[in-house]
C-alpha positions as CSV (number, residue, x, y, z in Angstrom):
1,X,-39.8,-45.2,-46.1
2,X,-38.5,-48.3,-44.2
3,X,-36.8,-45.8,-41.5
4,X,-40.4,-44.4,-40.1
5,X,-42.1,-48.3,-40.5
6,X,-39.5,-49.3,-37.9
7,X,-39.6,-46.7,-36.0
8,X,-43.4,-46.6,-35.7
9,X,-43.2,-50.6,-35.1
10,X,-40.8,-50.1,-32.1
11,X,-43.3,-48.6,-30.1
12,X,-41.0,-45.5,-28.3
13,X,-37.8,-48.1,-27.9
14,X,-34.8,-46.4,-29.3
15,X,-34.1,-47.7,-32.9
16,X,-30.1,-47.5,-34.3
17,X,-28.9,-48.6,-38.0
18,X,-25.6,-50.6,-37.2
19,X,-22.7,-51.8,-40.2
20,X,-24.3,-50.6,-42.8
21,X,-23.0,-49.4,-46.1
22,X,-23.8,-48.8,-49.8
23,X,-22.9,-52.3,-50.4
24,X,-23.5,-55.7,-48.3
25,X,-20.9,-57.4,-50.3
26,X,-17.9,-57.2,-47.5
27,X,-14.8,-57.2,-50.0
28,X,-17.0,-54.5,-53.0
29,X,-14.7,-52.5,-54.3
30,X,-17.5,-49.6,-54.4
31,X,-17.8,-49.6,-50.2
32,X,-14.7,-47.2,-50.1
33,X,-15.6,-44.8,-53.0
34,X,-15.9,-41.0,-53.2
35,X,-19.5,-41.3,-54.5
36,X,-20.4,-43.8,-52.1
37,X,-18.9,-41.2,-49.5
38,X,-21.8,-38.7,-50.9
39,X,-24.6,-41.9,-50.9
40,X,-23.9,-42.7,-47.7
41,X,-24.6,-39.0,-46.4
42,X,-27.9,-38.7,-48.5
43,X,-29.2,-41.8,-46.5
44,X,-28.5,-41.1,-43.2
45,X,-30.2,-37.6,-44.1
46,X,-32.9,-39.1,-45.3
47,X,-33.8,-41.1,-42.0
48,X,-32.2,-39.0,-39.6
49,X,-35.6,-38.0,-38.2
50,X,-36.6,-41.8,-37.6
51,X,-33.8,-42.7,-35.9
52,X,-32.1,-42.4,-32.8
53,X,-28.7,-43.5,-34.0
54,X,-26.4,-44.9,-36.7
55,X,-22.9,-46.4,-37.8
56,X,-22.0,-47.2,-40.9
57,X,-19.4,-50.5,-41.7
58,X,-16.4,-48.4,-42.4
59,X,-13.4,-50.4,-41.1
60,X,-13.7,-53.4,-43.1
61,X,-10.1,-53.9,-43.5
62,X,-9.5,-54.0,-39.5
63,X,-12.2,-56.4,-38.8
């Protein structure tokens, strides 16, 4: 897992997922889906224990 690499490799420095979503495409269609929705709560899940924080990119219409 990429989560406990990082986390290993930062040496005790806090480590935070920013902007991410299913898709890094910023207009995808898929970024605003219902099963995305469920994706996006299996991921953070699975790396919840290697991370100290996350946010996923949500508001691409504002920005």
């Amino acid at each position: 897992m990429n989560s406990a690499i990082v986390k290993k490799q930062a040496a005790g420095l806090p480590v935070f997922y920013a902007e991410w979503n299913e898709n890094a495409i910023f207009s995808a269609y898929t970024n605003d889906t219902r099963k995305v929705a469920a994706y996006d709560i299996k991921a953070a899940l699975d790396v919840e224990n290697n991370l100290d924080g996350s946010s996923i990119w949500c508001f691409s219409d504002i920005f």
